[in-house]
N, C-alpha and C positions, 0 to 999 in steps of 0.2 A: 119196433126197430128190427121185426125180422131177426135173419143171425147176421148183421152186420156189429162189427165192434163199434165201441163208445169213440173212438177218433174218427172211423170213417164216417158214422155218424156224423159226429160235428163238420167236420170235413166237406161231407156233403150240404153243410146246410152257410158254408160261406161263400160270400160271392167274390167273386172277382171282376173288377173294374179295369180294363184293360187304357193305360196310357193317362192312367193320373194318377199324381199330377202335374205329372210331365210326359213326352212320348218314352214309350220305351219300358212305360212300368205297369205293370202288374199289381195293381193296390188291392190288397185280400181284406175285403170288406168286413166285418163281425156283425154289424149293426142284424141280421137276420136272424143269427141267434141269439140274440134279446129280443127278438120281436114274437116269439112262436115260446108260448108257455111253456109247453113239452120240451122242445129243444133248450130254452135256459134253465129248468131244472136239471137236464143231464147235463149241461155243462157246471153247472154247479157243483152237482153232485159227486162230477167228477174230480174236484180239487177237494170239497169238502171229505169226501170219504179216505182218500189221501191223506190228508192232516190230520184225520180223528184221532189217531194211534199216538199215545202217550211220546214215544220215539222221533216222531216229526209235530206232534201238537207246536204251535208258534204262540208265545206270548202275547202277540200283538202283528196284525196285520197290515201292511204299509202299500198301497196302492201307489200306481204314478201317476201322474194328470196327463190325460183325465179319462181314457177308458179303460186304466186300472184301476178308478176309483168304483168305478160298476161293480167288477166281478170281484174286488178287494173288499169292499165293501159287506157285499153279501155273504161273501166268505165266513168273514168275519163275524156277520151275527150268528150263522150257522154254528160256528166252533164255540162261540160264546167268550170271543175273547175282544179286545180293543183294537181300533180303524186309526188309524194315521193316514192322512194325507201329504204327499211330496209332490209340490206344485211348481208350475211354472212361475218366475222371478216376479213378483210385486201383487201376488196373488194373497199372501197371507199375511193377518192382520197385526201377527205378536212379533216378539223378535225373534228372526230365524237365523240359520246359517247356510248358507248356499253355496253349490259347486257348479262350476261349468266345464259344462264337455265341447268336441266336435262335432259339429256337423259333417255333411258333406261340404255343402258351402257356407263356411261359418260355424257359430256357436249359439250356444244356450246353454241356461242357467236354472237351477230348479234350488228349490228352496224346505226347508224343515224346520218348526217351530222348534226351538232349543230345551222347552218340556214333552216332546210330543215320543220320547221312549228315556227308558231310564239305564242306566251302564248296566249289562247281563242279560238285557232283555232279549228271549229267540224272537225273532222275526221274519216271516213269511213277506218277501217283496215281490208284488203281482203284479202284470202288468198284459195288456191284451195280445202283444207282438212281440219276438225279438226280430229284431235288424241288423243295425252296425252294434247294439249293444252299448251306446253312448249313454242311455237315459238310464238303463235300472245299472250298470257301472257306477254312475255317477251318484243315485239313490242310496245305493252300498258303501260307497264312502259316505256320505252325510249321516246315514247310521248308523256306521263305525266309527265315527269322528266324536258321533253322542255317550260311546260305549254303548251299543246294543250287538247281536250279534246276529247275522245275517246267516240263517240254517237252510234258507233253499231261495232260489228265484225262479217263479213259476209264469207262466205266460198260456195262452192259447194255441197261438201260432210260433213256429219259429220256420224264418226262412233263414239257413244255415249256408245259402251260396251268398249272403250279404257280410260273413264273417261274424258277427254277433258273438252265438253260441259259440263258437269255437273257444273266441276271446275270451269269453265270461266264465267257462271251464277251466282254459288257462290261466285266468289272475287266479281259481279254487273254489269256484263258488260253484256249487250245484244247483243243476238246472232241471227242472220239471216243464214240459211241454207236450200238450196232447195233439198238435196236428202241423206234421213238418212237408214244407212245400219245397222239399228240395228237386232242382230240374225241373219244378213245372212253371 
């Protein structure tokens, strides 16, 4: 990695999709850093080493659907603790409880098995992007709604000219994100 840092690093290794999926956007690809061993170990490593520390350790890890189930996932065996999935509306099999947000145009809906965290539990909610901050928002209430308690939301990218971050700061939730594409 030469002496570049762990963000420009990753940074460097996403792509961008100009004008989908619609004109005018900028889609920041990840799929390349899963594909290159080297590069998804230090992406790993990099949220894993974060969390090791007794201070941020999370009880249980809760990805969003579905390429926060990737890096949620893995996380999660690394710390050695337990994976929660929060899926998209009719995706899960037990009884859940579900919130919806906005979209741009429209709404969605995501869902949480109603055993899938216990009242007190910390929780690490991961997710590959922030954006408008509709989906992991809306992940933190279903959490909250179970009595779990939501100690950080961590993502890969944040693009902070979409409003997300800001938002998800200001409802109090702290935010962890290693490569911000603000003005690009």
């Amino acid at each position: 990695m030469q002496n570049i840092s762990v963000n420009q690093y990753l940074r460097d290794h996403i792509r961008t999709v100009p004008d989908w999926p619609a004109p005018g956007i900028q889609f920041r690809d990840i799929t390349p850093l899963l594909q290159d061993a080297k590069v998804f170990r230090v992406l790993i490593d990099a949220f894993v080493h974060r969390y090791m520390s007794a201070d941020r350790r999370p009880d249980v890890v809760a990805g969003l659907d579905a390429r926060g189930f990737i890096i949620g996932a893995v996380v999660a065996y690394e710390l050695n603790v337990g994976f929660v999935p929060i899926r998209k509306k009719g995706k899960l099999p037990f009884t859940t409880v579900e919130e919806t947000y906005e979209l741009e145009y429209g709404s969605a809906t995501v869902e949480l098995h109603t055993d899938a965290v216990k009242p007190g539990q910390r929780v690490l909610l991961i997710d590959d992007l922030i954006a408008t901050g509709g989906t992991m928002m809306a992940g933190r209430r279903l959490l909250e709604r179970q009595g779990a308690v939501v100690t950080e939301g961590a993502a890969i990218v944040d693009l902070p000219e979409l409003g997300g971050s800001a938002k998800l700061r200001e409802s109090g939730l702290s935010l962890f994100t290693l490569v911000d594409f603000a003005g690009h």
